[in-house]
C-alpha positions in Angstrom: 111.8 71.5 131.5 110.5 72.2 134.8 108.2 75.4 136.2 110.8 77.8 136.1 111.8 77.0 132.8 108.6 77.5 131.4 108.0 80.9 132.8 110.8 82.6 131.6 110.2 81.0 128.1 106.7 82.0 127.9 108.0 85.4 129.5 111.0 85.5 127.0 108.0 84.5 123.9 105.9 87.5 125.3 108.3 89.8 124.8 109.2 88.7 121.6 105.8 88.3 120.4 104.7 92.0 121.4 108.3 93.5 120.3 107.5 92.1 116.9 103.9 93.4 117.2 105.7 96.8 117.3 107.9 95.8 114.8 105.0 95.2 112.2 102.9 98.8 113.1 106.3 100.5 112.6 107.3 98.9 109.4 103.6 99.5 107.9 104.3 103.2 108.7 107.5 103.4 107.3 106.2 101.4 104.5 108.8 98.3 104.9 107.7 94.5 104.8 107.4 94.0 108.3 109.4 90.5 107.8 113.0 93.1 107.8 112.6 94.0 111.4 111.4 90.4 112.4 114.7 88.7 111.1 116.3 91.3 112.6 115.0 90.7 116.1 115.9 87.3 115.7 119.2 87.8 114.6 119.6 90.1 117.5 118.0 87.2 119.8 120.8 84.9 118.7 124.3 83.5 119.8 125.8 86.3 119.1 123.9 89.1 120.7 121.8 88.5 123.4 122.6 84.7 123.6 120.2 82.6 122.4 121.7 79.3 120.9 119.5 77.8 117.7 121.2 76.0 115.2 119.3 73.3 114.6 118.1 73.3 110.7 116.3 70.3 110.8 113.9 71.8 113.6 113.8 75.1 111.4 112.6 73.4 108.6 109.9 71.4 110.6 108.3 74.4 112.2 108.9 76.5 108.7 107.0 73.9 106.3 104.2 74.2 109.5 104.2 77.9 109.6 103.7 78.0 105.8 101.1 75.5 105.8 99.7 78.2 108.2 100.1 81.1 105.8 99.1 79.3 102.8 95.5 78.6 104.6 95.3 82.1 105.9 96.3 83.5 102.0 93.5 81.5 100.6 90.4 82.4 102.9 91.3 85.8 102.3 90.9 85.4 98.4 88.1 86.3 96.6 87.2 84.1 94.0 85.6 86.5 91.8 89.2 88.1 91.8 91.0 85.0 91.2 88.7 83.4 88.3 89.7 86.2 86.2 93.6 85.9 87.3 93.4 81.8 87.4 95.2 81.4 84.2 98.0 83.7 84.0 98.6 82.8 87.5 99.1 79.4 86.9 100.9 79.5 84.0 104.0 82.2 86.0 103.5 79.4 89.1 104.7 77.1 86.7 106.6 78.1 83.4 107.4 81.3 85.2 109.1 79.0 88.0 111.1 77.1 85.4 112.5 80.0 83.6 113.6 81.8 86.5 115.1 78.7 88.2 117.0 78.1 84.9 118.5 81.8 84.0 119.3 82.5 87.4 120.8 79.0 88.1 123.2 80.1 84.5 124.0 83.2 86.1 125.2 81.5 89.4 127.0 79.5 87.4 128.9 82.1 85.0 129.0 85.0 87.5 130.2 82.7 91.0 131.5 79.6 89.4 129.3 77.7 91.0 128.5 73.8 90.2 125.4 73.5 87.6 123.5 71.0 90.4 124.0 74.0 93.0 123.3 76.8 91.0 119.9 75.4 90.3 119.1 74.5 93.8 119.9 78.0 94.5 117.5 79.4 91.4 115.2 76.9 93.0 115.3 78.4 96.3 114.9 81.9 95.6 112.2 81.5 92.4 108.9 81.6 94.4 107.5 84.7 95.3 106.2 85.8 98.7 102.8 86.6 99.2 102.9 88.3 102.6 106.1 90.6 101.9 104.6 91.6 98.8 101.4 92.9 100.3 102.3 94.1 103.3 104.1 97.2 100.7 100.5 96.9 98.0 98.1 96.9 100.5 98.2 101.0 100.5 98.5 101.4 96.8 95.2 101.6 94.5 96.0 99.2 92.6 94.0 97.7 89.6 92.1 94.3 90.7 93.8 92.2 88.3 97.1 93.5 88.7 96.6 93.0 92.6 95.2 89.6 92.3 97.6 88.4 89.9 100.3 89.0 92.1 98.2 87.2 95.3 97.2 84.1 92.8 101.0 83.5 91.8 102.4 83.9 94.6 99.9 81.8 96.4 100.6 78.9 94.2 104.0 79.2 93.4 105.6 78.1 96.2 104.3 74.1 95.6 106.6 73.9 92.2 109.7 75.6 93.9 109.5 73.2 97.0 109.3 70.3 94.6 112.4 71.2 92.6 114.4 72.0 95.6 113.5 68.5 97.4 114.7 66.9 93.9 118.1 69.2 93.3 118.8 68.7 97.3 118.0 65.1 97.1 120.0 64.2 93.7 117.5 63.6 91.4 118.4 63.3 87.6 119.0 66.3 85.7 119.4 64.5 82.7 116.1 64.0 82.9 114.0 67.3 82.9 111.0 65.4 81.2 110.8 63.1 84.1 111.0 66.1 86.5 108.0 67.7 84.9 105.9 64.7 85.1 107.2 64.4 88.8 105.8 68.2 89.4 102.9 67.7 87.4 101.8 64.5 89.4 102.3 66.7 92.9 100.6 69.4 91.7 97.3 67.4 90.9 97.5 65.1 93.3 97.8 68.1 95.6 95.0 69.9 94.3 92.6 67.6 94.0 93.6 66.8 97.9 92.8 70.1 98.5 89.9 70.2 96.7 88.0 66.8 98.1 89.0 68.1 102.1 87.6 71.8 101.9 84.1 70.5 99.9 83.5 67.8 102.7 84.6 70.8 105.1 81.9 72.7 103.4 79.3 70.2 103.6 80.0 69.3 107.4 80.3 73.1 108.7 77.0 73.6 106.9 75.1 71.1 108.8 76.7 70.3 112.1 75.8 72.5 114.6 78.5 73.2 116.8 78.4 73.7 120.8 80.2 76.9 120.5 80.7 79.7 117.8 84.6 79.8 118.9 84.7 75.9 117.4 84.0 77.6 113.8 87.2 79.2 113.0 89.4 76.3 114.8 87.6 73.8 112.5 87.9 76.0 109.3 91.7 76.5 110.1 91.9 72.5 111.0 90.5 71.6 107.8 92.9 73.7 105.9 96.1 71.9 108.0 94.2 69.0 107.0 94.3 69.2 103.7 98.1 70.0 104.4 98.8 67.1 105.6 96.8 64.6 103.7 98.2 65.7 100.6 101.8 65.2 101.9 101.2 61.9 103.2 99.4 60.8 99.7 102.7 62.5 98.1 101.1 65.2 96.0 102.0 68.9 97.5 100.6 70.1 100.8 101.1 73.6 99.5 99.3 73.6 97.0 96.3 71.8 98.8 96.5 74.3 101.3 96.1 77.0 99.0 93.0 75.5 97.2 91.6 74.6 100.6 91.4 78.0 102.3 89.9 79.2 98.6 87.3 77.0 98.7 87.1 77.4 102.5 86.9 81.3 102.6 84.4 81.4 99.3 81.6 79.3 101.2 78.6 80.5 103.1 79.5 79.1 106.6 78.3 80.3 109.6 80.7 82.7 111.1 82.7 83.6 108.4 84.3 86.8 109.9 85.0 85.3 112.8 87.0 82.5 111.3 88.3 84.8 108.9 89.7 87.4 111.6 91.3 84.1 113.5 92.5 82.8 110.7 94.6 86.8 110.1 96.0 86.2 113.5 96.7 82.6 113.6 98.8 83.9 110.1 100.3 86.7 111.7 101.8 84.3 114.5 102.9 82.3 111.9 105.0 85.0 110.5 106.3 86.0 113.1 107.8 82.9 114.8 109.2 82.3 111.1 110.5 85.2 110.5 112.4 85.3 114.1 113.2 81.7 114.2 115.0 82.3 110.8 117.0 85.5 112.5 118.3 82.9 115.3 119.2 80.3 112.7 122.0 82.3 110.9 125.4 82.8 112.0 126.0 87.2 111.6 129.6 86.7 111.5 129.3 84.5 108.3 127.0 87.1 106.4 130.2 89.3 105.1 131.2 86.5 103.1 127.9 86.2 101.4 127.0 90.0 100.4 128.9 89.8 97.0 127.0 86.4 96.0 124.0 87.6 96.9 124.2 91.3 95.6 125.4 89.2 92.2 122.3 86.7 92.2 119.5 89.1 93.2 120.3 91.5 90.4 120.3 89.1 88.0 117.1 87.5 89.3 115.8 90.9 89.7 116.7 92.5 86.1 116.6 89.4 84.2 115.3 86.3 85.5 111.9 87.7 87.0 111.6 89.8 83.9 111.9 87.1 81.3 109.8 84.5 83.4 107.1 87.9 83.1 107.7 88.2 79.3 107.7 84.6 78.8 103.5 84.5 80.5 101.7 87.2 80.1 101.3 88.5 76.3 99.0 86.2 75.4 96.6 87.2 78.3 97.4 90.9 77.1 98.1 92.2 80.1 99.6 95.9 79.5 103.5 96.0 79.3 103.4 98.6 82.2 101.0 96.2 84.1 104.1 93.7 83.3 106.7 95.9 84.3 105.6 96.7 87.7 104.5 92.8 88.1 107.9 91.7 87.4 109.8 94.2 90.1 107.2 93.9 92.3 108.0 89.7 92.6 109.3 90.1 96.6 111.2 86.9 98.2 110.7 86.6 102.3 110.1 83.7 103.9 109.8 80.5 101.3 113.2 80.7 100.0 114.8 81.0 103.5 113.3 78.0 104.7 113.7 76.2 101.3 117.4 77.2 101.9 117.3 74.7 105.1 116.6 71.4 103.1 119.7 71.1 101.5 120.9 71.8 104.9 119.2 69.1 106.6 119.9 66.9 103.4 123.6 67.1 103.5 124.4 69.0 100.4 127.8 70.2 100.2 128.1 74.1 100.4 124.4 74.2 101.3 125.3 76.9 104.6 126.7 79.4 102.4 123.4 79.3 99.7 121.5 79.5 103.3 123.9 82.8 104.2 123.6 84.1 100.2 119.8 83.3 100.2 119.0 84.9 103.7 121.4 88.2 102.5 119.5 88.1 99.1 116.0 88.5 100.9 117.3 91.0 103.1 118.9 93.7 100.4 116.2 93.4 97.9 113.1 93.6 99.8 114.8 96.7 101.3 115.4 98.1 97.5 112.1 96.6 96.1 109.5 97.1 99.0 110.1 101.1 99.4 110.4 101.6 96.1 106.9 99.9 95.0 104.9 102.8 95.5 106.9 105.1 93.0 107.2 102.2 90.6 103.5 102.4 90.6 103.2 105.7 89.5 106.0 105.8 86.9 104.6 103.0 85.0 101.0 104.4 85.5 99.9 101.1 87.9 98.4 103.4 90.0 98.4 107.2 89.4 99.0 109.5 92.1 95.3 111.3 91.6 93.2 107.7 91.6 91.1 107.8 94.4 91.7 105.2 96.9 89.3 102.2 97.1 86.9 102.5 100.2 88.6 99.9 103.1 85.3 98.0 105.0 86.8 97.4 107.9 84.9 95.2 110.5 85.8 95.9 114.7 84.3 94.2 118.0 81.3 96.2 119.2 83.8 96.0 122.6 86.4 98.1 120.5 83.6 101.0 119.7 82.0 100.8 123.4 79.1 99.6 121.8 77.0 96.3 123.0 74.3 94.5 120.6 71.2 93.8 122.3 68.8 90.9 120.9 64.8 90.9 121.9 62.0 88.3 120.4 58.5 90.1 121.0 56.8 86.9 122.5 53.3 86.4 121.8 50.7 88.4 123.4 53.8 91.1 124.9 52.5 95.1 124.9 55.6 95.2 122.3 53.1 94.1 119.1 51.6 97.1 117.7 54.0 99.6 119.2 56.0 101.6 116.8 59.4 102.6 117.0 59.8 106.3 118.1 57.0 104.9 121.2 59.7 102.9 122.7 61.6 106.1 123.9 65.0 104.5 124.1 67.9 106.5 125.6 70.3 108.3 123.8 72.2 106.7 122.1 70.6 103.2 121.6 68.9 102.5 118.3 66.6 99.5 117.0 69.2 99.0 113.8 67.3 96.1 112.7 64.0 93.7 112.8 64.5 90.4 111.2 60.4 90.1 110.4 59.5 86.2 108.9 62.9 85.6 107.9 63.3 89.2 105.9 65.5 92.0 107.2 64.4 95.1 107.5 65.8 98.6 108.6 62.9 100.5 110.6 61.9 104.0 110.4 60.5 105.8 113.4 57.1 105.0 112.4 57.3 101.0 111.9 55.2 99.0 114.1 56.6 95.6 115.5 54.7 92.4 115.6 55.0 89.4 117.1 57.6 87.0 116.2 59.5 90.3 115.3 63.6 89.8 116.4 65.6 93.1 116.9 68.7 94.4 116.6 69.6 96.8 119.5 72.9 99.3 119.7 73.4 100.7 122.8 76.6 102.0 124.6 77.8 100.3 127.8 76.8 103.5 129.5 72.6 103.3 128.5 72.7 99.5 128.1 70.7 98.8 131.9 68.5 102.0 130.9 67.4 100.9 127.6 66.6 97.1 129.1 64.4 98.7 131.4 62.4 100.5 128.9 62.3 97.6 126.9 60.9 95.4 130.2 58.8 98.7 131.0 56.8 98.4 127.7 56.7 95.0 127.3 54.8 94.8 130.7 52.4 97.8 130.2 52.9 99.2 126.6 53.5 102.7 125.4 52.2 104.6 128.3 54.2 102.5 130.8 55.5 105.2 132.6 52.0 106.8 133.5 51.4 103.6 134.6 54.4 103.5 137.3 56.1 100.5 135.3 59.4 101.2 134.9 60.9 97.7 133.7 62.7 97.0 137.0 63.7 93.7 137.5 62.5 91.1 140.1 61.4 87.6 140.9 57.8 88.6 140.2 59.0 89.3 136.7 61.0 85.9 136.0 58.4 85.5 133.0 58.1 88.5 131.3 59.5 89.1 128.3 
């Protein structure tokens, strides 16, 4: 690739990138997962619209598994564990026996409604089992929804992509069906190995993040991401599930004190959100429009029964015995969104040779498209007919945090140095200008908030908010009354900087 190729595909990636940008703020307005209008860029990208040739599955599958890796990370520093401890149980037990039953009823309904073969048919209710955490809360997000109910759905769908990938690696790779005991174990054995991967990477994370300083406050959320692709990685190569590790990883990750949390937590959201995206697109490219006719009737035939019995019986089949309301259940069960896991688990039998596997890569990709267009509109009404969220609860209060650059604010930092006209100076003395504020003094190592009237010592550090406007203004009067106190201005100091000033404070 030479210069001129790399321009237009950084120019062409640009434009894509920022279209789907758009894409996402106009599907969170209309209330749509905003992975619809990402395949559906792609798809316009490809072949067969505005030209661009990707057919490669094996490449798909490479940069899926890495952009899920991604997600997975991203999902689990956003967790809370206080949320999950309560959920841990029931989440595990539809990531697992939840998996199984829906793989096998809608594997019998492939097989009695389409004819299909039994070892297809469950590769297909392998591929479209796991739910999808992102499409599923890009619609919840804006519904008050109960805790549990919420974090439930995040838990499970968090963890049960790990089972799903393993059973579709052993039905694409010919594995035994004769043996179901033997696949258990072999799912069992990837999912602790996995975990306890997982587990070991983030607490030496932990440990390390805690007491290495590093040069540069950026390196914090680049390492925390790392050490989630790490665990990734290491858990594949051990042979245990990388999904899984991943998971656990950006949970233990996201639940520790490190330093810079909301920075690495606000990367991490991006570097997910890029993740997405090139999925979701890179998916679009990889399917062939002119086939998808073929594959609406299939997949019409497959989602409802995954949708109306599958889902609902894996739901039944978990949750009574953690006595979770039947309406709770209800809305649970038709809130189980597919997106991007089953599409690029539809690519291994693809790259593993399976016959028929391009048309369950058509029916799959048709599947995701119809029913999270039915399910993802219709989640906020299913909330209020089954009482999940009535229309009068009041909304849970959103903390939002935003760069100081994004407010036109700036945050000035001041030590008063020993022996400074600062000590013994109260507040309302310092005459800052409108707007600026002292918001904070951090006084031997306790925070406090000042009133007009507090005094500062030395050793005090403040907090400053000032616009970009009054920032030069209020630095003066800071310089002005650490030279000559209070009453600097009678005494002509007015904080100006100069070389016979290089030392003052």
């Amino acid at each position: 690739m030479d210069l001129s190729q790399l321009y237009a595909v950084l120019l062409y990636g640009g434009l894509v990138l920022l279209c789907s940008i758009a894409a996402a703020r106009t599907a969170a307005r209309i209330g749509l997962p905003g992975l619809l209008l990402f395949l559906a860029l792609g798809v316009l990208l490809g072949e067969d619209f505005l030209g661009v040739d990707f057919d490669d599955a094996q490449l798909a599958q490479t940069l899926g598994v890495t952009a899920l890796a991604v997600i997975l990370v991203e999902g689990g520093l956003g967790t809370r564990w206080s949320d999950l401890r309560r959920v841990a149980a029931p989440a595990a037990l539809l990531a697992t026996l939840g998996v199984v039953v829906s793989v096998l009823v809608t594997a019998a309904g492939a097989h009695l409604l389409l004819g299909m073969e039994w070892r297809v048919a469950l590769l297909l209710g392998a591929i479209v089992a796991p739910t999808d955490a992102a499409a599923v809360f890009a619609v919840l997000r804006t519904l008050p929804l109960p805790r549990r109910v919420a974090g439930l759905l995040e838990a499970e769908s968090g963890c049960n992509d790990a089972p799903a990938v393993i059973l579709v690696l052993v039905f694409s790779a010919g594995g035994d069906l004769s043996s179901p005991a033997g696949i258990g174990l072999h799912v069992l054995y990837q999912l602790g190995l996995g975990a306890l991967v997982g587990l070991a990477v983030s607490r030496i994370g932990v440990a390390a993040l805690r007491y290495v300083a590093l040069p540069a406050s950026g390196l914090y959320p680049l390492a925390t991401l790392g050490l989630g692709v790490i665990a990734f990685a290491a858990a594949g190569a051990a042979g245990g599930s990388g999904f899984i590790a991943a998971y656990l990883a950006g949970i233990v990750l996201g639940n520790a004190v490190l330093p810079h949390r909301a920075a690495s937590l606000s990367f991490a959201e991006g570097a997910g959100w890029l993740a997405h995206i090139g999925l979701f697109v890179m998916l679009g490219l990889l399917v062939d429009p002119g086939e998808m006719g073929r594959a609406v009737l299939p997949a019409l035939a497959v989602g409802l029964v995954l949708l109306l019995v599958a889902r609902p019986l894996s739901v039944v089949a978990c949750l009574p015995p953690f006595r979770v309301r039947w309406r709770e259940q209800a809305f649970i069960s038709w809130a189980g969104l597919r997106g991007a896991v089953p599409i690029v688990l539809a690519t291994f039998p693809v790259v593993a040779g399976v016959a028929g596997s391009r048309e369950l890569l058509n029916i799959v990709f048709v599947l995701v498209a119809i029913f999270t267009l039915v399910q993802g509109p219709s989640l906020p009404f299913m909330a209020r007919l089954l009482g999940v969220a009535p229309s009068d609860q009041t909304r849970e209060v959103r903390v939002e945090s935003a760069p100081l650059d994004v407010l036109g604010a700036e945050l000035l930092t001041l030590e008063v140095p020993p022996g400074s006209r600062l000590s013994g100076v109260e507040i309302f003395e310092l005459r800052l200008p409108a707007p600026a504020a002292v918001n904070l003094i951090i006084r031997d190592g306790i925070v406090l908030v000042p009133e007009p009237a507090t005094y500062l010592r030395e050793g005090d550090e403040l907090l400053i908010v000032t616009t970009s406007a009054t920032r030069e203004a209020a630095e003066c009067r800071l310089r002005a009354v650490g030279r000559a106190g209070r009453l600097a201005h009678w005494h002509g100091e007015r904080g100006e900087e100069g070389p016979q000033y290089a030392t003052a404070p």
